[in-house]
C-alpha atoms as a printed R data frame, in Angstrom:
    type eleno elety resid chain resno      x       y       z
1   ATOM     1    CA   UNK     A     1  0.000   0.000   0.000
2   ATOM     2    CA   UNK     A     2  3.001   2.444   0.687
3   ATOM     3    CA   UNK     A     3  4.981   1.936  -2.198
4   ATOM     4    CA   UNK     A     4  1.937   2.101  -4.222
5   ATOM     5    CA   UNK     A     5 -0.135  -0.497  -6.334
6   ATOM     6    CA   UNK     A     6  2.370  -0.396  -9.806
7   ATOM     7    CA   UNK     A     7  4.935  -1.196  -7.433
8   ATOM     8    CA   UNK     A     8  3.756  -3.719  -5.681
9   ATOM     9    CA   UNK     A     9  2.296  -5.118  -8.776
10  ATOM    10    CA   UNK     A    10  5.103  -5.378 -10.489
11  ATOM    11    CA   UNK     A    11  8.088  -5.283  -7.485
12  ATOM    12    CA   UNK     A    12  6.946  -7.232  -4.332
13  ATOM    13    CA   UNK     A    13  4.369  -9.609  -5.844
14  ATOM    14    CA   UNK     A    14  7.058 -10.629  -8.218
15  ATOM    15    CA   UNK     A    15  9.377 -11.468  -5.325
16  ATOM    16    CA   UNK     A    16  6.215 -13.037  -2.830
17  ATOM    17    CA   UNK     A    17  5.302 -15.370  -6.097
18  ATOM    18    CA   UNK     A    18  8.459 -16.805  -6.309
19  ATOM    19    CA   UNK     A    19  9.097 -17.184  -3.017
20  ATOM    20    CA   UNK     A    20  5.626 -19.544  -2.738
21  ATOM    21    CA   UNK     A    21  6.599 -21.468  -5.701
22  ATOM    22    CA   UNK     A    22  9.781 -21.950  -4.236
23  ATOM    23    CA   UNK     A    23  8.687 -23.172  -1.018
24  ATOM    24    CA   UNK     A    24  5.866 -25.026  -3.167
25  ATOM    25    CA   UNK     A    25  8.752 -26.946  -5.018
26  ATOM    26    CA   UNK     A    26 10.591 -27.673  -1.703
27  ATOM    27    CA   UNK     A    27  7.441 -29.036   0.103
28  ATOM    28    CA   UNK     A    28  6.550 -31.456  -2.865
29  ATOM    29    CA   UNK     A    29 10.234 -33.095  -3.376
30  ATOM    30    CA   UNK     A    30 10.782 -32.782   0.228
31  ATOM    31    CA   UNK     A    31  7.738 -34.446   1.236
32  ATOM    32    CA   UNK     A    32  8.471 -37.964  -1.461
33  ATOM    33    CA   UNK     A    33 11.414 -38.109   0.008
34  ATOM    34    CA   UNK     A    34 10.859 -37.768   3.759
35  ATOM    35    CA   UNK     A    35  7.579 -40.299   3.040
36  ATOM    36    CA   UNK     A    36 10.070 -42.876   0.990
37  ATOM    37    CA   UNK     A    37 12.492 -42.613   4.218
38  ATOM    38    CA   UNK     A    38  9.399 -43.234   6.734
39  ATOM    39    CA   UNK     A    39  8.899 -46.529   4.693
40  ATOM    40    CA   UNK     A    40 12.098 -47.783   5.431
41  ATOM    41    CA   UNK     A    41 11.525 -50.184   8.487
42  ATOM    42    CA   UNK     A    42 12.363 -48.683  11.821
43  ATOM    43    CA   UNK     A    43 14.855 -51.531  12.494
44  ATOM    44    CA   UNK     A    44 16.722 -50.590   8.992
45  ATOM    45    CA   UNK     A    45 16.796 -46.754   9.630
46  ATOM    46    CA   UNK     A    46 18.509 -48.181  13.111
47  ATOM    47    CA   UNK     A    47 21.210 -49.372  11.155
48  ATOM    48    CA   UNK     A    48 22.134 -46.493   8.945
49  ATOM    49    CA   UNK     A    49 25.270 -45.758  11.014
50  ATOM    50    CA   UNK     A    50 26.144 -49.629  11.084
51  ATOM    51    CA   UNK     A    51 29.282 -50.067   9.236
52  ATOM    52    CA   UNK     A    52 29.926 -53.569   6.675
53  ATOM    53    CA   UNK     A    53 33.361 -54.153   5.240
54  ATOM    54    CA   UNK     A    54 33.513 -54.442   1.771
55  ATOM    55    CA   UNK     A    55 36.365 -56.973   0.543
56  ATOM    56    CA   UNK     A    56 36.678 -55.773  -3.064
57  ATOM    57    CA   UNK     A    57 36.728 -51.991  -1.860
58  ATOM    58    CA   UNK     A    58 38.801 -53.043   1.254
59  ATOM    59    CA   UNK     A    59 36.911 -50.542   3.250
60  ATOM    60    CA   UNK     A    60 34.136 -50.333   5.152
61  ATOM    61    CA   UNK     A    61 30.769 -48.451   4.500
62  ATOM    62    CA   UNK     A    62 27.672 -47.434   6.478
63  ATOM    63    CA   UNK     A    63 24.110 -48.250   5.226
64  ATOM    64    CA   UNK     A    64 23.477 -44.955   4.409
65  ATOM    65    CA   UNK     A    65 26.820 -44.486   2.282
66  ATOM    66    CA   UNK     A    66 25.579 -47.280   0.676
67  ATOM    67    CA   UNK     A    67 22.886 -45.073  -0.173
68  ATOM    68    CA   UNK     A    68 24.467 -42.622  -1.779
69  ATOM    69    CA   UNK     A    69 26.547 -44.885  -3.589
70  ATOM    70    CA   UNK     A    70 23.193 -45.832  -4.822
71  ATOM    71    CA   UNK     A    71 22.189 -42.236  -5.471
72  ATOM    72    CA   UNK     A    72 24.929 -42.030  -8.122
73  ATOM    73    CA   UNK     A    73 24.610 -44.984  -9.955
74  ATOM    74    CA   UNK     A    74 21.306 -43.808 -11.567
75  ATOM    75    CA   UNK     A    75 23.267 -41.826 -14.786
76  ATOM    76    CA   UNK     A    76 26.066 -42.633 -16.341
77  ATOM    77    CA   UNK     A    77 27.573 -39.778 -15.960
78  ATOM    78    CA   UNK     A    78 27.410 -40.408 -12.010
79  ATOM    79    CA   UNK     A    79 28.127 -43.584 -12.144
80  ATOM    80    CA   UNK     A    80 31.561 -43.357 -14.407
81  ATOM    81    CA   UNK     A    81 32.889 -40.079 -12.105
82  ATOM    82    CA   UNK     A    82 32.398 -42.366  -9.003
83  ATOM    83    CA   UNK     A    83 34.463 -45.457 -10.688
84  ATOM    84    CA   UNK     A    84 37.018 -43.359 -12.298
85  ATOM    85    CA   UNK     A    85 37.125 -40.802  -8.877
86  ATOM    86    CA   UNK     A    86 38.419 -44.334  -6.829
87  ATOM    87    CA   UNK     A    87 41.501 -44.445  -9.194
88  ATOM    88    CA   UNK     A    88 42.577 -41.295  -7.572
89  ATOM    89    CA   UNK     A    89 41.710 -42.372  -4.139
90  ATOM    90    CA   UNK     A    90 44.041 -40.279  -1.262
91  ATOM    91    CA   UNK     A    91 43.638 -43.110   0.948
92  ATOM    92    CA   UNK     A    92 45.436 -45.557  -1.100
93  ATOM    93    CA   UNK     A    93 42.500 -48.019  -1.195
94  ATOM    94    CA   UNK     A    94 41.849 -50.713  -3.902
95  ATOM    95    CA   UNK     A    95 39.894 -48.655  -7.276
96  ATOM    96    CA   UNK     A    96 36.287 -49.348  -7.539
97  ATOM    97    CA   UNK     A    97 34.793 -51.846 -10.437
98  ATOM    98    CA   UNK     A    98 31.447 -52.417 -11.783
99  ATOM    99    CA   UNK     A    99 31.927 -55.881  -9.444
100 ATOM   100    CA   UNK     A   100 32.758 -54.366  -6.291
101 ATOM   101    CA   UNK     A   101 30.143 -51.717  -6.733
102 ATOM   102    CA   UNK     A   102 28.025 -54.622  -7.051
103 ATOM   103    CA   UNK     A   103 29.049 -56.028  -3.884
104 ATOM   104    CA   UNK     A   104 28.669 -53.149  -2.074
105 ATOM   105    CA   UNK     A   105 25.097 -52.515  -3.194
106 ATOM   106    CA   UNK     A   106 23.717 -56.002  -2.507
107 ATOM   107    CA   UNK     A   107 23.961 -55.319   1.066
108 ATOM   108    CA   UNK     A   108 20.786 -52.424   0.624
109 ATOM   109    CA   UNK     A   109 17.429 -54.049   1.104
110 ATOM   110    CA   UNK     A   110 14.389 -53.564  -1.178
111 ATOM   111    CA   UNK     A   111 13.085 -50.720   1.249
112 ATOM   112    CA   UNK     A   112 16.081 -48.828   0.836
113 ATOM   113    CA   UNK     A   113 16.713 -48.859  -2.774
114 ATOM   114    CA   UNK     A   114 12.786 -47.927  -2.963
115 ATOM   115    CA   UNK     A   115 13.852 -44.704  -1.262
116 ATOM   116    CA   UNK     A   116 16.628 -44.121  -3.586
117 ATOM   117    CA   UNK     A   117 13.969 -44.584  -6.676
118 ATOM   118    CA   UNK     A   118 11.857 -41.879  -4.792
119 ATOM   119    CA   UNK     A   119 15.205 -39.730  -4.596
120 ATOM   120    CA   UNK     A   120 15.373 -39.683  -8.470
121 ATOM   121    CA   UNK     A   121 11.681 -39.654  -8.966
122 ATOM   122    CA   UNK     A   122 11.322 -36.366  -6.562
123 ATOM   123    CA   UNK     A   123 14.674 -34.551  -8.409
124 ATOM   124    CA   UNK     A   124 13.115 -35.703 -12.014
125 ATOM   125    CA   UNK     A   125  9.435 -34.055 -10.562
126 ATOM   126    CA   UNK     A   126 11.847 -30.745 -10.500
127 ATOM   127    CA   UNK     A   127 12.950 -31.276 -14.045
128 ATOM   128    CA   UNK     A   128 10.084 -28.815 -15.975
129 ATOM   129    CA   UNK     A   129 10.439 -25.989 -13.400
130 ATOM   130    CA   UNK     A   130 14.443 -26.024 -13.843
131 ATOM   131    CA   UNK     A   131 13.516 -26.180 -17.279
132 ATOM   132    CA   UNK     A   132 11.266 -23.373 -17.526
133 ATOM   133    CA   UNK     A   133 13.985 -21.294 -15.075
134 ATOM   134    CA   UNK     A   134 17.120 -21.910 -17.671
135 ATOM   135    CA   UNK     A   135 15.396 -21.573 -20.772
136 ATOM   136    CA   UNK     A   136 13.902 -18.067 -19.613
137 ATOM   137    CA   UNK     A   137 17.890 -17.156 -18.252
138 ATOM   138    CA   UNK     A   138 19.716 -18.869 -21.278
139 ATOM   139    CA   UNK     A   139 17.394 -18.800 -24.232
140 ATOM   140    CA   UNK     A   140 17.507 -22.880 -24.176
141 ATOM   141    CA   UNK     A   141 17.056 -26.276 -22.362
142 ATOM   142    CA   UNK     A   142 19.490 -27.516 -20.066
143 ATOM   143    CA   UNK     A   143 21.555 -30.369 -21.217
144 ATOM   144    CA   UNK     A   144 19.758 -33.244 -19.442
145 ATOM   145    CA   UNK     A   145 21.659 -36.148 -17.738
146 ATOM   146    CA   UNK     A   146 20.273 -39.094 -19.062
147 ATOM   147    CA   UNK     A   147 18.922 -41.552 -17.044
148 ATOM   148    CA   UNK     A   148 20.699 -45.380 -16.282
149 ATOM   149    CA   UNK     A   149 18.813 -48.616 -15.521
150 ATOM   150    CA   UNK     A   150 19.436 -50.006 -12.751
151 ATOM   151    CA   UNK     A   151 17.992 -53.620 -11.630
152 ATOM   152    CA   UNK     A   152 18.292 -54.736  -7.836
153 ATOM   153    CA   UNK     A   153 19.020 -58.064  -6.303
154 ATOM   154    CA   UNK     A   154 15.787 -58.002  -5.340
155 ATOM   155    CA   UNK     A   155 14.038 -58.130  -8.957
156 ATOM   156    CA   UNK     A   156 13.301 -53.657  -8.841
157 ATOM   157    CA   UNK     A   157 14.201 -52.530 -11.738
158 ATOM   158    CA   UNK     A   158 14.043 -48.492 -12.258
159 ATOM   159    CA   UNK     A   159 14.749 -46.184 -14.917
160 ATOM   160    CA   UNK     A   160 17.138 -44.513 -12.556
161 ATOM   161    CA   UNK     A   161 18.080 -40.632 -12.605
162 ATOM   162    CA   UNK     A   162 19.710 -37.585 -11.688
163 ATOM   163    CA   UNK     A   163 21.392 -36.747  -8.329
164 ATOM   164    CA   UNK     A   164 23.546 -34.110  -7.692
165 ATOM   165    CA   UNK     A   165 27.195 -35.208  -7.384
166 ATOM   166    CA   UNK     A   166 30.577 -33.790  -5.888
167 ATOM   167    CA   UNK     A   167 34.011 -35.584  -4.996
168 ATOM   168    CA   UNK     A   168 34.807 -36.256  -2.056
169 ATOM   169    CA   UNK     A   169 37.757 -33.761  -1.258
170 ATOM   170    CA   UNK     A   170 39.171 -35.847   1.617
171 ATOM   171    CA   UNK     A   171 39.434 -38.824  -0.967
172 ATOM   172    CA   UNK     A   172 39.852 -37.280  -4.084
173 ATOM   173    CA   UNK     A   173 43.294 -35.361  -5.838
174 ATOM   174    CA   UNK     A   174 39.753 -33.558  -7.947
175 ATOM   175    CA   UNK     A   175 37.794 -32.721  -4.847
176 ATOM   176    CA   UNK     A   176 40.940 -31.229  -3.622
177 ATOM   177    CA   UNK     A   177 41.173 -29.377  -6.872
178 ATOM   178    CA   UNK     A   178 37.140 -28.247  -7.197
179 ATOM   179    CA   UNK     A   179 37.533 -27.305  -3.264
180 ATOM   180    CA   UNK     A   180 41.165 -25.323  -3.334
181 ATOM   181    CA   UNK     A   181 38.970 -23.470  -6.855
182 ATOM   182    CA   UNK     A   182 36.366 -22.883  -4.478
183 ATOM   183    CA   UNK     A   183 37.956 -21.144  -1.405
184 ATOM   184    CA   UNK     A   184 40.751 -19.148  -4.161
185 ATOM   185    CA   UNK     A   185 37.398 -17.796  -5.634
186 ATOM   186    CA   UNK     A   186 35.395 -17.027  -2.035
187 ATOM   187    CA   UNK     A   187 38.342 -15.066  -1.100
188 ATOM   188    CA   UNK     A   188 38.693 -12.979  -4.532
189 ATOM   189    CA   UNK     A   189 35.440 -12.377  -3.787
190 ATOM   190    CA   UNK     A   190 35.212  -8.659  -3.168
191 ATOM   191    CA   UNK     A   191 32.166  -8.913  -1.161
192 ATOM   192    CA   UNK     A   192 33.494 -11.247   1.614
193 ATOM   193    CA   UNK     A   193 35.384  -9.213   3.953
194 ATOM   194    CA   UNK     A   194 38.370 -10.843   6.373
Protein backbone atom coordinates (compact mmCIF):
# COMPACT_ATOMS: atom_id res chain seq x y z
CA UNK A 1 0.00 0.00 0.00
CA UNK A 2 3.00 2.44 0.69
CA UNK A 3 4.98 1.94 -2.20
CA UNK A 4 1.94 2.10 -4.22
CA UNK A 5 -0.14 -0.50 -6.33
CA UNK A 6 2.37 -0.40 -9.81
CA UNK A 7 4.93 -1.20 -7.43
CA UNK A 8 3.76 -3.72 -5.68
CA UNK A 9 2.30 -5.12 -8.78
CA UNK A 10 5.10 -5.38 -10.49
CA UNK A 11 8.09 -5.28 -7.49
CA UNK A 12 6.95 -7.23 -4.33
CA UNK A 13 4.37 -9.61 -5.84
CA UNK A 14 7.06 -10.63 -8.22
CA UNK A 15 9.38 -11.47 -5.32
CA UNK A 16 6.21 -13.04 -2.83
CA UNK A 17 5.30 -15.37 -6.10
CA UNK A 18 8.46 -16.81 -6.31
CA UNK A 19 9.10 -17.18 -3.02
CA UNK A 20 5.63 -19.54 -2.74
CA UNK A 21 6.60 -21.47 -5.70
CA UNK A 22 9.78 -21.95 -4.24
CA UNK A 23 8.69 -23.17 -1.02
CA UNK A 24 5.87 -25.03 -3.17
CA UNK A 25 8.75 -26.95 -5.02
CA UNK A 26 10.59 -27.67 -1.70
CA UNK A 27 7.44 -29.04 0.10
CA UNK A 28 6.55 -31.46 -2.86
CA UNK A 29 10.23 -33.09 -3.38
CA UNK A 30 10.78 -32.78 0.23
CA UNK A 31 7.74 -34.45 1.24
CA UNK A 32 8.47 -37.96 -1.46
CA UNK A 33 11.41 -38.11 0.01
CA UNK A 34 10.86 -37.77 3.76
CA UNK A 35 7.58 -40.30 3.04
CA UNK A 36 10.07 -42.88 0.99
CA UNK A 37 12.49 -42.61 4.22
CA UNK A 38 9.40 -43.23 6.73
CA UNK A 39 8.90 -46.53 4.69
CA UNK A 40 12.10 -47.78 5.43
CA UNK A 41 11.53 -50.18 8.49
CA UNK A 42 12.36 -48.68 11.82
CA UNK A 43 14.86 -51.53 12.49
CA UNK A 44 16.72 -50.59 8.99
CA UNK A 45 16.80 -46.75 9.63
CA UNK A 46 18.51 -48.18 13.11
CA UNK A 47 21.21 -49.37 11.15
CA UNK A 48 22.13 -46.49 8.94
CA UNK A 49 25.27 -45.76 11.01
CA UNK A 50 26.14 -49.63 11.08
CA UNK A 51 29.28 -50.07 9.24
CA UNK A 52 29.93 -53.57 6.68
CA UNK A 53 33.36 -54.15 5.24
CA UNK A 54 33.51 -54.44 1.77
CA UNK A 55 36.37 -56.97 0.54
CA UNK A 56 36.68 -55.77 -3.06
CA UNK A 57 36.73 -51.99 -1.86
CA UNK A 58 38.80 -53.04 1.25
CA UNK A 59 36.91 -50.54 3.25
CA UNK A 60 34.14 -50.33 5.15
CA UNK A 61 30.77 -48.45 4.50
CA UNK A 62 27.67 -47.43 6.48
CA UNK A 63 24.11 -48.25 5.23
CA UNK A 64 23.48 -44.96 4.41
CA UNK A 65 26.82 -44.49 2.28
CA UNK A 66 25.58 -47.28 0.68
CA UNK A 67 22.89 -45.07 -0.17
CA UNK A 68 24.47 -42.62 -1.78
CA UNK A 69 26.55 -44.89 -3.59
CA UNK A 70 23.19 -45.83 -4.82
CA UNK A 71 22.19 -42.24 -5.47
CA UNK A 72 24.93 -42.03 -8.12
CA UNK A 73 24.61 -44.98 -9.96
CA UNK A 74 21.31 -43.81 -11.57
CA UNK A 75 23.27 -41.83 -14.79
CA UNK A 76 26.07 -42.63 -16.34
CA UNK A 77 27.57 -39.78 -15.96
CA UNK A 78 27.41 -40.41 -12.01
CA UNK A 79 28.13 -43.58 -12.14
CA UNK A 80 31.56 -43.36 -14.41
CA UNK A 81 32.89 -40.08 -12.10
CA UNK A 82 32.40 -42.37 -9.00
CA UNK A 83 34.46 -45.46 -10.69
CA UNK A 84 37.02 -43.36 -12.30
CA UNK A 85 37.12 -40.80 -8.88
CA UNK A 86 38.42 -44.33 -6.83
CA UNK A 87 41.50 -44.44 -9.19
CA UNK A 88 42.58 -41.29 -7.57
CA UNK A 89 41.71 -42.37 -4.14
CA UNK A 90 44.04 -40.28 -1.26
CA UNK A 91 43.64 -43.11 0.95
CA UNK A 92 45.44 -45.56 -1.10
CA UNK A 93 42.50 -48.02 -1.20
CA UNK A 94 41.85 -50.71 -3.90
CA UNK A 95 39.89 -48.66 -7.28
CA UNK A 96 36.29 -49.35 -7.54
CA UNK A 97 34.79 -51.85 -10.44
CA UNK A 98 31.45 -52.42 -11.78
CA UNK A 99 31.93 -55.88 -9.44
CA UNK A 100 32.76 -54.37 -6.29
CA UNK A 101 30.14 -51.72 -6.73
CA UNK A 102 28.03 -54.62 -7.05
CA UNK A 103 29.05 -56.03 -3.88
CA UNK A 104 28.67 -53.15 -2.07
CA UNK A 105 25.10 -52.52 -3.19
CA UNK A 106 23.72 -56.00 -2.51
CA UNK A 107 23.96 -55.32 1.07
CA UNK A 108 20.79 -52.42 0.62
CA UNK A 109 17.43 -54.05 1.10
CA UNK A 110 14.39 -53.56 -1.18
CA UNK A 111 13.08 -50.72 1.25
CA UNK A 112 16.08 -48.83 0.84
CA UNK A 113 16.71 -48.86 -2.77
CA UNK A 114 12.79 -47.93 -2.96
CA UNK A 115 13.85 -44.70 -1.26
CA UNK A 116 16.63 -44.12 -3.59
CA UNK A 117 13.97 -44.58 -6.68
CA UNK A 118 11.86 -41.88 -4.79
CA UNK A 119 15.21 -39.73 -4.60
CA UNK A 120 15.37 -39.68 -8.47
CA UNK A 121 11.68 -39.65 -8.97
CA UNK A 122 11.32 -36.37 -6.56
CA UNK A 123 14.67 -34.55 -8.41
CA UNK A 124 13.11 -35.70 -12.01
CA UNK A 125 9.44 -34.05 -10.56
CA UNK A 126 11.85 -30.75 -10.50
CA UNK A 127 12.95 -31.28 -14.04
CA UNK A 128 10.08 -28.81 -15.98
CA UNK A 129 10.44 -25.99 -13.40
CA UNK A 130 14.44 -26.02 -13.84
CA UNK A 131 13.52 -26.18 -17.28
CA UNK A 132 11.27 -23.37 -17.53
CA UNK A 133 13.99 -21.29 -15.07
CA UNK A 134 17.12 -21.91 -17.67
CA UNK A 135 15.40 -21.57 -20.77
CA UNK A 136 13.90 -18.07 -19.61
CA UNK A 137 17.89 -17.16 -18.25
CA UNK A 138 19.72 -18.87 -21.28
CA UNK A 139 17.39 -18.80 -24.23
CA UNK A 140 17.51 -22.88 -24.18
CA UNK A 141 17.06 -26.28 -22.36
CA UNK A 142 19.49 -27.52 -20.07
CA UNK A 143 21.56 -30.37 -21.22
CA UNK A 144 19.76 -33.24 -19.44
CA UNK A 145 21.66 -36.15 -17.74
CA UNK A 146 20.27 -39.09 -19.06
CA UNK A 147 18.92 -41.55 -17.04
CA UNK A 148 20.70 -45.38 -16.28
CA UNK A 149 18.81 -48.62 -15.52
CA UNK A 150 19.44 -50.01 -12.75
CA UNK A 151 17.99 -53.62 -11.63
CA UNK A 152 18.29 -54.74 -7.84
CA UNK A 153 19.02 -58.06 -6.30
CA UNK A 154 15.79 -58.00 -5.34
CA UNK A 155 14.04 -58.13 -8.96
CA UNK A 156 13.30 -53.66 -8.84
CA UNK A 157 14.20 -52.53 -11.74
CA UNK A 158 14.04 -48.49 -12.26
CA UNK A 159 14.75 -46.18 -14.92
CA UNK A 160 17.14 -44.51 -12.56
CA UNK A 161 18.08 -40.63 -12.61
CA UNK A 162 19.71 -37.58 -11.69
CA UNK A 163 21.39 -36.75 -8.33
CA UNK A 164 23.55 -34.11 -7.69
CA UNK A 165 27.20 -35.21 -7.38
CA UNK A 166 30.58 -33.79 -5.89
CA UNK A 167 34.01 -35.58 -5.00
CA UNK A 168 34.81 -36.26 -2.06
CA UNK A 169 37.76 -33.76 -1.26
CA UNK A 170 39.17 -35.85 1.62
CA UNK A 171 39.43 -38.82 -0.97
CA UNK A 172 39.85 -37.28 -4.08
CA UNK A 173 43.29 -35.36 -5.84
CA UNK A 174 39.75 -33.56 -7.95
CA UNK A 175 37.79 -32.72 -4.85
CA UNK A 176 40.94 -31.23 -3.62
CA UNK A 177 41.17 -29.38 -6.87
CA UNK A 178 37.14 -28.25 -7.20
CA UNK A 179 37.53 -27.30 -3.26
CA UNK A 180 41.17 -25.32 -3.33
CA UNK A 181 38.97 -23.47 -6.85
CA UNK A 182 36.37 -22.88 -4.48
CA UNK A 183 37.96 -21.14 -1.41
CA UNK A 184 40.75 -19.15 -4.16
CA UNK A 185 37.40 -17.80 -5.63
CA UNK A 186 35.39 -17.03 -2.03
CA UNK A 187 38.34 -15.07 -1.10
CA UNK A 188 38.69 -12.98 -4.53
CA UNK A 189 35.44 -12.38 -3.79
CA UNK A 190 35.21 -8.66 -3.17
CA UNK A 191 32.17 -8.91 -1.16
CA UNK A 192 33.49 -11.25 1.61
CA UNK A 193 35.38 -9.21 3.95
CA UNK A 194 38.37 -10.84 6.37
Amino acid sequence: EKIGPAAHKYFFQVFADAEAAKNDLSKRVTGAVVDALDAIPKATRKNFSKRIYMPLMDQNFTRSELMMMALNTGNESNYQKMLRGSKDDLNGTPEWTEASVDEALSHLTAEEWTFVFAVWDALEGMYPEVDAIYRRENGKSPEKIEAREVTTKWGQTHRGGYFPMKYDPTRSRKGKTVEAKGAVQMMQDSNVKA
